[in-house]
N, C-alpha and C positions, 0 to 999 in steps of 0.2 A: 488507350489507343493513341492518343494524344500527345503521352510521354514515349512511344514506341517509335513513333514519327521524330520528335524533336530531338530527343540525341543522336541519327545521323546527321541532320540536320546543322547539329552544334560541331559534330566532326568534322563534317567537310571544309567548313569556314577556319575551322583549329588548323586541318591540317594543311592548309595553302598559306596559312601565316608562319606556320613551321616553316613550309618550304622557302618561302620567299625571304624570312629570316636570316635559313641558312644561305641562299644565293648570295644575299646585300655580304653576309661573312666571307662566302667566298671572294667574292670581288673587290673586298678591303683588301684581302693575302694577296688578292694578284696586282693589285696596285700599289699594296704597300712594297711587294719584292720590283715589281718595276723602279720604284723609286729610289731602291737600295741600290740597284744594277745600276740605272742610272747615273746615281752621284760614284760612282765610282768611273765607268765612260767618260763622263766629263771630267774627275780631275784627272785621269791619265793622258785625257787628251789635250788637255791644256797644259801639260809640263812637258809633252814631247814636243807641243806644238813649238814652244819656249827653246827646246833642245835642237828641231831640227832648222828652224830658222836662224839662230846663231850656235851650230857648234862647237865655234873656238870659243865662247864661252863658260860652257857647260865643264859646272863642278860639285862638285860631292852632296852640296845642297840639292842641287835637281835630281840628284840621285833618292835622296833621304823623300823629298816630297813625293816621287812617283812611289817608292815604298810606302809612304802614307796614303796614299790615294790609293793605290790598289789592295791594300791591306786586309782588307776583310773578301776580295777575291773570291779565296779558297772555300768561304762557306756561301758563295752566292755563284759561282761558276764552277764548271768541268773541272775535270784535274788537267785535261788539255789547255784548257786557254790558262792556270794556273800557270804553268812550265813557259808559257810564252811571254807570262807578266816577269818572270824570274829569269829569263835569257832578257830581255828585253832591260830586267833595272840590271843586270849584271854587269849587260851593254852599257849602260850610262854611266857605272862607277869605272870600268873600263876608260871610258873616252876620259872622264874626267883625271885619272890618270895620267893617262896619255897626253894630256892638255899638259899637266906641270911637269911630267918626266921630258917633254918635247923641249920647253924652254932652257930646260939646262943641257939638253942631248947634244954631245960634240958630231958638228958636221963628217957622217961616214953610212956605213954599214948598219948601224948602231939606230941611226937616225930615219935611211929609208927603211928598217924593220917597225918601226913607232909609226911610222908613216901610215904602211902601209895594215898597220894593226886597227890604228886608229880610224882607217877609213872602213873598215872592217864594223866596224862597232858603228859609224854614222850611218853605215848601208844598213844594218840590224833595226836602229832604233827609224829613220826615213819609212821603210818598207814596213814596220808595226804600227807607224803611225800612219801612213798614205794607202796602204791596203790592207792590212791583215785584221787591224785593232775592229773596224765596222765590221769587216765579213765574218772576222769570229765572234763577235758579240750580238748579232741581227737574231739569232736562235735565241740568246737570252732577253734581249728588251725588245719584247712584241707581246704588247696586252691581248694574249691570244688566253680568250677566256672555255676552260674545257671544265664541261658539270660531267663529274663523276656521282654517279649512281651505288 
């Protein structure tokens, strides 16, 4: 009768270690993908930050870092905000361009179309850094913890 009793007994206690096991596992994935999201947030935002505060500078390097920084994107974000990382470094290899096609550009027609290409691409990259970069990312980096059953 004794042994009839103790094995639910020993169940019960088994299986809240089970579960709580499996919780602590979940909530490693949801912080470890937090933290993956995140270092990518920050270095994108700290190379635009670089880009939009001096644009007459911005060249092929800042181009190459924000592709390293957002690089692994595609397996941690939408394919939406992927296409916005990819308009956005496109934007920077653009201006970077733009920066040394401008210096040799004879004063014309020639010059206000670089001109005005160029300002084109600083509005791109401003406006992904100043609004778009948090509002599309907020859906991704939020330790919003959901137990699926």
């Amino acid at each position: 009768m004794l042994q009839a009793l103790l094995t639910p007994a020993l169940a019960i206690p088994t299986g809240m270690i089970a579960f709580f096991q499996w919780r602590t596992a979940h909530q490693r994935v949801v912080i470890d993908l937090f933290d993956r999201r995140m270092k990518i947030y920050i270095g994108c935002r700290d190379v635009l930050r670089k880009i939009v505060i001096s644009p007459n500078a911005t060249t092929d390097q800042d181009g190459h870092e924000f592709k390293m920084a957002s690089a692994d994107a595609e397996f941690l974000f939408g394919d939406d905000l992927v296409e916005h990382f990819k308009k956005v470094e496109n934007a920077i290899f653009d201006l970077s361009t733009y920066e040394t096609t401008l210096k040799d550009a004879p004063v014309g027609q020639e010059c206000k179309d670089l001109v005005a290409k160029r300002r084109i691409a600083i509005d791109t990259v401003e406006r992904f850094y100043k609004e778009e970069l948090r509002s599309l990312l907020k859906p991704y980096i939020q330790l919003k913890q959901t137990l699926r059953w």
